[in-house]
Backbone as XML, in Angstrom:
<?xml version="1.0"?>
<chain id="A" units="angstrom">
  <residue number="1" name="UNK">
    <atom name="N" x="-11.244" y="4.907" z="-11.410"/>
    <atom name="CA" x="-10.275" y="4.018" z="-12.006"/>
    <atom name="C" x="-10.052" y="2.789" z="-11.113"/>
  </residue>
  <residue number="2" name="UNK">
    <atom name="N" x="-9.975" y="3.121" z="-9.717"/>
    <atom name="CA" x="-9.632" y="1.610" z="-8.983"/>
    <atom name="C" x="-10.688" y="1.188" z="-8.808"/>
  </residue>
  <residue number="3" name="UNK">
    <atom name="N" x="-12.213" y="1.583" z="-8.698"/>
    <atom name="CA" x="-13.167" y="0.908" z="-8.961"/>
    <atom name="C" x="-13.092" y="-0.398" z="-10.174"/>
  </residue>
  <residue number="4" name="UNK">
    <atom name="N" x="-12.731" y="0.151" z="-10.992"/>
    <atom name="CA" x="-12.686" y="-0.539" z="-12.556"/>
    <atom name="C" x="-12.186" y="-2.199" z="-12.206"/>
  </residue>
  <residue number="5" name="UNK">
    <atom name="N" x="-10.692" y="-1.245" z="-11.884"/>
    <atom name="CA" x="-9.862" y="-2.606" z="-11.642"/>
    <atom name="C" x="-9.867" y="-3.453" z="-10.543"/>
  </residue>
  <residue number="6" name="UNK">
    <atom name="N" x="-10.637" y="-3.260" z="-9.917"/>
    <atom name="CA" x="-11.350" y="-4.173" z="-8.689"/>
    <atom name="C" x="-12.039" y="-4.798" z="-8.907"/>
  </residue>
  <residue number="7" name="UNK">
    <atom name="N" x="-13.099" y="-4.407" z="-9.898"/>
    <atom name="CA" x="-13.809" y="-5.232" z="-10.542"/>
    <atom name="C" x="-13.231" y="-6.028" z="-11.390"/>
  </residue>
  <residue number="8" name="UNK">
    <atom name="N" x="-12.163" y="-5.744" z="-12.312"/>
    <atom name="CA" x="-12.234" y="-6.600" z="-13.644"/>
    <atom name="C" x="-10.832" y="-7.942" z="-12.691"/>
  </residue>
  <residue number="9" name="UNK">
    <atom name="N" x="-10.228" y="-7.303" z="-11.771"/>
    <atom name="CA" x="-9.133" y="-8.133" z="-10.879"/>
    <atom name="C" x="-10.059" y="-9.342" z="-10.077"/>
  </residue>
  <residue number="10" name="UNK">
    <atom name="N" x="-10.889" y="-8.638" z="-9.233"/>
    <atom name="CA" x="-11.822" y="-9.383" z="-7.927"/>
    <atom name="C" x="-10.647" y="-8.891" z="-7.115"/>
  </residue>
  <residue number="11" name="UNK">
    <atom name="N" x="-9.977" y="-8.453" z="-6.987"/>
    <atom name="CA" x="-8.832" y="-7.594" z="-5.887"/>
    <atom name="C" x="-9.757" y="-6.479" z="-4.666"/>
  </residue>
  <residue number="12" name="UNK">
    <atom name="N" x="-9.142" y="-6.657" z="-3.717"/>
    <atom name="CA" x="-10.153" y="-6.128" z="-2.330"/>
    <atom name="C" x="-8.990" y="-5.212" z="-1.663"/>
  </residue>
  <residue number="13" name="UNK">
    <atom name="N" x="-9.288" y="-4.465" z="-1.082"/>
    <atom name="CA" x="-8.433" y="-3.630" z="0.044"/>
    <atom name="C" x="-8.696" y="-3.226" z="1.049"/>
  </residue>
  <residue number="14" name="UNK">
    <atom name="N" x="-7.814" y="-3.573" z="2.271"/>
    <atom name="CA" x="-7.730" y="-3.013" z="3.472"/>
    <atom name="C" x="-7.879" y="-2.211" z="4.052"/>
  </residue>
  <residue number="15" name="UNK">
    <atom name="N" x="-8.442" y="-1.260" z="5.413"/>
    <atom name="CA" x="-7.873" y="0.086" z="5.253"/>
    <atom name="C" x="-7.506" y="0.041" z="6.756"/>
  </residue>
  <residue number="16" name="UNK">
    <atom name="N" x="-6.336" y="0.472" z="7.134"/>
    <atom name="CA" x="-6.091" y="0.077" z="8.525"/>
    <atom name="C" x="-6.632" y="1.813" z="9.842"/>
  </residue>
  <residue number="17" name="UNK">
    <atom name="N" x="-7.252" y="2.040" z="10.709"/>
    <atom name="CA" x="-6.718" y="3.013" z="11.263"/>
    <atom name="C" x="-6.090" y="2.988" z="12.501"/>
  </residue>
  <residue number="18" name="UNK">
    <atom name="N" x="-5.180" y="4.013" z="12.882"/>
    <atom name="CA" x="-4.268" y="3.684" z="13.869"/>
    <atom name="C" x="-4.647" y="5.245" z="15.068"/>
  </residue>
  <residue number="19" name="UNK">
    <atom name="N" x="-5.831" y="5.144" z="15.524"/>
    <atom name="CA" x="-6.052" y="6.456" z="16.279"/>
    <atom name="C" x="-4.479" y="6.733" z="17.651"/>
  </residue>
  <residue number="20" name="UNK">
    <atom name="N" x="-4.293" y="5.732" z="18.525"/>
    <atom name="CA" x="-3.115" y="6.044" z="18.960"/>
    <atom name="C" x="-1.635" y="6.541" z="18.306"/>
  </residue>
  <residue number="21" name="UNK">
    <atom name="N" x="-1.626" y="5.931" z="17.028"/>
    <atom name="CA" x="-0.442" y="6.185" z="16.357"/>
    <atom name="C" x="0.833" y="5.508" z="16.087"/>
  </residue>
  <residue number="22" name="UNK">
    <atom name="N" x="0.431" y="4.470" z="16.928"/>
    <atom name="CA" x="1.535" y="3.399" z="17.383"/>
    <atom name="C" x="2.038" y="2.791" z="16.548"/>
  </residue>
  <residue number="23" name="UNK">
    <atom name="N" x="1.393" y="2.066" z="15.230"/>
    <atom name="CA" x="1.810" y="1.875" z="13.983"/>
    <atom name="C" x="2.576" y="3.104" z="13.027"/>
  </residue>
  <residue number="24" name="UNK">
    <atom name="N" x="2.106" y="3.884" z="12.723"/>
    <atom name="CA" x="2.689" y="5.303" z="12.419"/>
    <atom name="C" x="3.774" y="5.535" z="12.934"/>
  </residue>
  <residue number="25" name="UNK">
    <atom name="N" x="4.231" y="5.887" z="14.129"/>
    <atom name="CA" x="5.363" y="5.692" z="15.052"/>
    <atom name="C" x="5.827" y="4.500" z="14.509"/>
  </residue>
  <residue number="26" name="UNK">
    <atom name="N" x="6.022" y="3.383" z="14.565"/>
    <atom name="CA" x="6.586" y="2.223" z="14.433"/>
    <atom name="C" x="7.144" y="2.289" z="12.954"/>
  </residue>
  <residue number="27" name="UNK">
    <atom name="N" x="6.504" y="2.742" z="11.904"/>
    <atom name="CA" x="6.872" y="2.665" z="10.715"/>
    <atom name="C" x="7.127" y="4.026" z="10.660"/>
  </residue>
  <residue number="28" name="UNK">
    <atom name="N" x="7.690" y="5.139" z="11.460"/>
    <atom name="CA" x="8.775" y="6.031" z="11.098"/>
    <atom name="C" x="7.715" y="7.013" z="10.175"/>
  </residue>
  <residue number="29" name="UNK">
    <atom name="N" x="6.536" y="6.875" z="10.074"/>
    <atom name="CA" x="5.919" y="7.645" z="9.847"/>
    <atom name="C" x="4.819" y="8.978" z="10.271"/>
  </residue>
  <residue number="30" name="UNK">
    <atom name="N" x="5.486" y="9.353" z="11.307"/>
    <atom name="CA" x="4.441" y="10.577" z="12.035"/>
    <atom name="C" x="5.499" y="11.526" z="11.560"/>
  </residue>
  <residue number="31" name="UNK">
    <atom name="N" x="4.567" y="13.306" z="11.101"/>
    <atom name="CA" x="5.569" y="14.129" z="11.804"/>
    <atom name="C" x="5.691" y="14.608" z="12.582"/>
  </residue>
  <residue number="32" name="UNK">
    <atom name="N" x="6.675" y="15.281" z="13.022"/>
    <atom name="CA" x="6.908" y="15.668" z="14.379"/>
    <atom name="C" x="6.499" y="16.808" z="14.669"/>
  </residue>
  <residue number="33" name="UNK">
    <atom name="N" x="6.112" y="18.135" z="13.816"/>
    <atom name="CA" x="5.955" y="19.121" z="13.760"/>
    <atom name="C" x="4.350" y="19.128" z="13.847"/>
  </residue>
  <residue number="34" name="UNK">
    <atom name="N" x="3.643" y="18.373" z="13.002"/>
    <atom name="CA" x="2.375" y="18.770" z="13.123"/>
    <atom name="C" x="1.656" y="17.303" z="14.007"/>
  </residue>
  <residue number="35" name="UNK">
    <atom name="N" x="2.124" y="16.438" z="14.313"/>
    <atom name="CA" x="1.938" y="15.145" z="15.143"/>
    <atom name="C" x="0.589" y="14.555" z="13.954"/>
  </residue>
  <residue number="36" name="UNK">
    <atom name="N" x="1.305" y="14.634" z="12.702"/>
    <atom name="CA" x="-0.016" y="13.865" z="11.257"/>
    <atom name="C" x="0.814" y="13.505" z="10.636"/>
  </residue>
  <residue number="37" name="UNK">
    <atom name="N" x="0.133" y="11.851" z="10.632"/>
    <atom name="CA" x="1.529" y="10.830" z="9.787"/>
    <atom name="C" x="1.578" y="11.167" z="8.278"/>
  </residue>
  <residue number="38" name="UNK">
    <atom name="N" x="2.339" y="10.898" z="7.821"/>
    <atom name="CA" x="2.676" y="11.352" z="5.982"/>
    <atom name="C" x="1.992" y="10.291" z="5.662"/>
  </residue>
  <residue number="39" name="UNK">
    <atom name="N" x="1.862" y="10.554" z="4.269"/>
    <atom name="CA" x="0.658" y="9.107" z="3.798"/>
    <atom name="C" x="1.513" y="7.699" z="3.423"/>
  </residue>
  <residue number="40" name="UNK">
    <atom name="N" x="1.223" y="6.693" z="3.531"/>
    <atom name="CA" x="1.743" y="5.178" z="3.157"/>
    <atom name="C" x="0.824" y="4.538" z="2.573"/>
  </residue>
  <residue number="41" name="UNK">
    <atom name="N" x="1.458" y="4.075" z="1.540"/>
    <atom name="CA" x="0.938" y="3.008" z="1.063"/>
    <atom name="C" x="1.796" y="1.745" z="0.732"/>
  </residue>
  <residue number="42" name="UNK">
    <atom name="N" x="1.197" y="0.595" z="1.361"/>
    <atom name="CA" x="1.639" y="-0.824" z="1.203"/>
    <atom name="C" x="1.096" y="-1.558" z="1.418"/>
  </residue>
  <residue number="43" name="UNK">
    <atom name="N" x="1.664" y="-2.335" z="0.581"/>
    <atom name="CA" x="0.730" y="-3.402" z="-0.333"/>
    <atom name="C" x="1.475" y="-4.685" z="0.658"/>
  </residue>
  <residue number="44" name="UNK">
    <atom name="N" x="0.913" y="-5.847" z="1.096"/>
    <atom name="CA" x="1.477" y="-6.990" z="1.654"/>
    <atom name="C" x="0.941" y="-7.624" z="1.361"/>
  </residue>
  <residue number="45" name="UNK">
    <atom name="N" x="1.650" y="-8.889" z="1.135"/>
    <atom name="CA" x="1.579" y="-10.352" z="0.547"/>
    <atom name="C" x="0.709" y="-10.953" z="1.443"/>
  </residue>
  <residue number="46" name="UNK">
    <atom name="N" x="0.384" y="-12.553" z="0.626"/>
    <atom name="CA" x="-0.341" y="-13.366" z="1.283"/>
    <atom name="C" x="0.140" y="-13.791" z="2.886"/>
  </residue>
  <residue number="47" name="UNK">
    <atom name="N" x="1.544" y="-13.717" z="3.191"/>
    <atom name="CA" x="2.239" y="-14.176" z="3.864"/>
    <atom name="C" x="2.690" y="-12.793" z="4.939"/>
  </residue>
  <residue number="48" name="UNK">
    <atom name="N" x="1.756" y="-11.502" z="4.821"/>
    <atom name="CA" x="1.943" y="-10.857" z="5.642"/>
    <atom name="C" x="3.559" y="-10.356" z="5.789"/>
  </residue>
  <residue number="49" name="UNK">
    <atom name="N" x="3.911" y="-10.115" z="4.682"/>
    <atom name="CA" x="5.241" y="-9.375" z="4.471"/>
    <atom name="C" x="4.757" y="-7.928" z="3.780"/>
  </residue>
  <residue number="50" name="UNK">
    <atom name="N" x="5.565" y="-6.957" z="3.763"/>
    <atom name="CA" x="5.396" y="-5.791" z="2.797"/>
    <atom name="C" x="6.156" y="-6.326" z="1.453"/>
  </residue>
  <residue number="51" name="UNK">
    <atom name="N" x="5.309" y="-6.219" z="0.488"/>
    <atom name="CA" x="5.551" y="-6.512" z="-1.314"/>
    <atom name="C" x="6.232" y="-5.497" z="-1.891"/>
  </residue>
  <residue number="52" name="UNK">
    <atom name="N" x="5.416" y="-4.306" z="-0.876"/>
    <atom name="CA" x="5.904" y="-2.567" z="-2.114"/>
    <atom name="C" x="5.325" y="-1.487" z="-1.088"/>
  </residue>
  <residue number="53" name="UNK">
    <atom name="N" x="5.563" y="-0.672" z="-1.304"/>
    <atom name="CA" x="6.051" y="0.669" z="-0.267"/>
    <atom name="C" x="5.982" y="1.845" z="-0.757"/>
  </residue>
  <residue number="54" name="UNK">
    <atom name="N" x="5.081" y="3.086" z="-0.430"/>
    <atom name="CA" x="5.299" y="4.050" z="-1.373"/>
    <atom name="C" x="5.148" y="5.187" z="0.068"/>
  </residue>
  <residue number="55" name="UNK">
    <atom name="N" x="6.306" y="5.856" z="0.261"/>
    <atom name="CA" x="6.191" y="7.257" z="1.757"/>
    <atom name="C" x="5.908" y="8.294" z="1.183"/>
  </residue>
  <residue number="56" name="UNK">
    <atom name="N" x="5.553" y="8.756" z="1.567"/>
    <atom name="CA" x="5.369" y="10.284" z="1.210"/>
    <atom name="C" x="5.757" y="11.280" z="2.475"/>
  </residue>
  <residue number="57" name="UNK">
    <atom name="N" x="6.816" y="12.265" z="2.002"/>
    <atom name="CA" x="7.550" y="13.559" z="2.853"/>
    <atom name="C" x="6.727" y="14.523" z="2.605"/>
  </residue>
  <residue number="58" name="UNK">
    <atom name="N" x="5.509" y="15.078" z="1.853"/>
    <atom name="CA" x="5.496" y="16.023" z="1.773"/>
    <atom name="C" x="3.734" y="15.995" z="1.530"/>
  </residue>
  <residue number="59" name="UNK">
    <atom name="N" x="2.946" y="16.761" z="1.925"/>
    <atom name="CA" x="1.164" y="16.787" z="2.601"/>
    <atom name="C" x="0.776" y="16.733" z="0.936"/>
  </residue>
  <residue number="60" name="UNK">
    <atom name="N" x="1.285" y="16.921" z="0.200"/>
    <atom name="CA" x="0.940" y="17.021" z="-1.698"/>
    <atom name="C" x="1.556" y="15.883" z="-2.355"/>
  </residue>
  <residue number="61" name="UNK">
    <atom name="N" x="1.850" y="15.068" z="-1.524"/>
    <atom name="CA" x="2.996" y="13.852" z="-2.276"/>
    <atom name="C" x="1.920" y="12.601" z="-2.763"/>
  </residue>
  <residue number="62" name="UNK">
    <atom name="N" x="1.787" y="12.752" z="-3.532"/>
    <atom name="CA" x="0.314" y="11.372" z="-4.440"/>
    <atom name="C" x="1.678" y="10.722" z="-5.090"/>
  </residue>
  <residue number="63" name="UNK">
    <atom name="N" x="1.394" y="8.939" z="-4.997"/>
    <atom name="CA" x="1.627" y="8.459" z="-6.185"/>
    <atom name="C" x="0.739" y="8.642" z="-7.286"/>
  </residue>
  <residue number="64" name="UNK">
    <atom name="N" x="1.537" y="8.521" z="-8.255"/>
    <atom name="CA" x="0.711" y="8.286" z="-9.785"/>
    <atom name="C" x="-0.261" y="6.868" z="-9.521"/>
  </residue>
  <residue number="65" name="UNK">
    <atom name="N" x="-1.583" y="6.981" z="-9.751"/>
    <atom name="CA" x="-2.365" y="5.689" z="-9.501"/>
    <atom name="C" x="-1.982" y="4.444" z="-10.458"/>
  </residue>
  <residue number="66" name="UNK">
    <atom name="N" x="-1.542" y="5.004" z="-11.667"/>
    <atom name="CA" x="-0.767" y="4.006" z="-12.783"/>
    <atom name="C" x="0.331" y="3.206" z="-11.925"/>
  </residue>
  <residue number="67" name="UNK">
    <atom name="N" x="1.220" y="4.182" z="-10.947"/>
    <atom name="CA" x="2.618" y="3.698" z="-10.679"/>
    <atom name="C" x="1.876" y="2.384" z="-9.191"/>
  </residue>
  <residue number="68" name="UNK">
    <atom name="N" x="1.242" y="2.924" z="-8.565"/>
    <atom name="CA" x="0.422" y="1.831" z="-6.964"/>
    <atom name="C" x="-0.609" y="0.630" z="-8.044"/>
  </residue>
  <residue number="69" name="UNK">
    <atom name="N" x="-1.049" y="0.901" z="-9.435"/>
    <atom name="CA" x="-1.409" y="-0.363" z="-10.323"/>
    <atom name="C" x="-0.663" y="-1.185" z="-10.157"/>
  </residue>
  <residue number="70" name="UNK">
    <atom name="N" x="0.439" y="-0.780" z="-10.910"/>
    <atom name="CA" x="1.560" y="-1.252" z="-11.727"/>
    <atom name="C" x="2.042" y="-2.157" z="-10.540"/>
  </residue>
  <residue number="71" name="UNK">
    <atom name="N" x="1.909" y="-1.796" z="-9.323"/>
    <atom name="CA" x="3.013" y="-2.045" z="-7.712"/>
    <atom name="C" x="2.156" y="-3.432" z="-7.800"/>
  </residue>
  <residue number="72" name="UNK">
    <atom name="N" x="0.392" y="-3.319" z="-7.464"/>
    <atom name="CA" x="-0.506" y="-4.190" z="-7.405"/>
    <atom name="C" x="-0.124" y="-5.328" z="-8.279"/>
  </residue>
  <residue number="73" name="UNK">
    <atom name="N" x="0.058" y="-5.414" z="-9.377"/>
    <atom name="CA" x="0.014" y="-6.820" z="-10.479"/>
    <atom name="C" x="1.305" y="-6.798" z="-10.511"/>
  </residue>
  <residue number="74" name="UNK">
    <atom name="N" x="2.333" y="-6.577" z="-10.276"/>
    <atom name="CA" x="3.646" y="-7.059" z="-9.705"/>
    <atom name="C" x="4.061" y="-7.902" z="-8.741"/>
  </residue>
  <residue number="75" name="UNK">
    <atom name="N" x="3.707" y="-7.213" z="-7.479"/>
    <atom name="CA" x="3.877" y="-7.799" z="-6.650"/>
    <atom name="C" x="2.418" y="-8.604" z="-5.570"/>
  </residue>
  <residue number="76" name="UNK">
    <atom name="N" x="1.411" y="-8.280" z="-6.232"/>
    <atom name="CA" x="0.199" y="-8.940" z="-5.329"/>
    <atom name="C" x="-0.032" y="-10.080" z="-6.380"/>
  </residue>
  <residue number="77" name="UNK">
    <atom name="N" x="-0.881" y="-9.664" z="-7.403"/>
    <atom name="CA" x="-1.676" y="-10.371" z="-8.500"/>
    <atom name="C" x="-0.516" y="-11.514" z="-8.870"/>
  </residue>
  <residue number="78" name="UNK">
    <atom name="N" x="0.792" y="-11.012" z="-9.503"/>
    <atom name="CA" x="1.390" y="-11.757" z="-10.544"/>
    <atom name="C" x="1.813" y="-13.032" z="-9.372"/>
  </residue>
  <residue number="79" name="UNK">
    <atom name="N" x="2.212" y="-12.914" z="-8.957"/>
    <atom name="CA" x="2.966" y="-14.042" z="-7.676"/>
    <atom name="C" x="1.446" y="-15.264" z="-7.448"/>
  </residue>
  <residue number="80" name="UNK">
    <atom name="N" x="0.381" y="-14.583" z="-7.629"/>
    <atom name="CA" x="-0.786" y="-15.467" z="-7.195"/>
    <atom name="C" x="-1.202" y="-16.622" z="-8.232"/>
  </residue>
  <residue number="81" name="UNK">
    <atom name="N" x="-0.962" y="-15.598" z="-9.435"/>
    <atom name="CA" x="-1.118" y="-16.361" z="-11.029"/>
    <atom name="C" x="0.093" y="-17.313" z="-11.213"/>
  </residue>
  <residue number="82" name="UNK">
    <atom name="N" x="1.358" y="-17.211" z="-10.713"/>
    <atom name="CA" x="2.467" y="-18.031" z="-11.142"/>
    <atom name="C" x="1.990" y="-19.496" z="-10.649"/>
  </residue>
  <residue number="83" name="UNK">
    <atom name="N" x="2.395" y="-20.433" z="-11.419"/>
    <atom name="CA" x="2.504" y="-21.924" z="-11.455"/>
    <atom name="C" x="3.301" y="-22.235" z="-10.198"/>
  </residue>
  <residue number="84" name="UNK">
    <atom name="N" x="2.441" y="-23.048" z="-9.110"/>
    <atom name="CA" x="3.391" y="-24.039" z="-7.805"/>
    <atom name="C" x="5.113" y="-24.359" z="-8.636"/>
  </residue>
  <residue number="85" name="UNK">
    <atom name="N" x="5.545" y="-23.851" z="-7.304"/>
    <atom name="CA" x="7.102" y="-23.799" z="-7.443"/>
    <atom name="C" x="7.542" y="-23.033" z="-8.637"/>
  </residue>
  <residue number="86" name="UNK">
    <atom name="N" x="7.096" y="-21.839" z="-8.892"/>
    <atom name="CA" x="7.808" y="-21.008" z="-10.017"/>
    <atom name="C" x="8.674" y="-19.833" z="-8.474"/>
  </residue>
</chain>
């Protein structure tokens, strides 16, 4: 499915890794019990802000891929398509 829409968008993605953890730590995301960060996903703007945010508490916690779409042409795509000074 995100194949699809990569294609039919031209939309690309990142994938960051953080072997020290230091990011993970920083964004409040390691646990403490098993020292393995919960999963994140976020999406950031052209301008290197976070757009949208999805944590996960629990090793089974998936977003719906519809709901991290939906996040994508909201807050990435639609802002790119809007008309200077909208």
């Amino acid at each position: 499915m995100l194949v699809k829409y990569k294609q039919r968008t031209g939309y690309f993605m990142n994938f960051l890794a953080d072997p020290k953890k230091s990011i993970i730590k920083a964004y409040k995301q390691l646990n403490a019990e098993t020292q393995i960060s919960f999963k994140g996903i976020y999406l950031v703007d052209k301008k290197g802000n976070i757009a949208w945010r999805y944590l996960s508490k629990e090793k089974t916690d998936n977003p719906p891929v519809e709901l991290v779409l939906q996040a994508i042409d909201e807050n990435i795509l639609a802002p790119l398509q809007a008309p200077a000074g909208s």
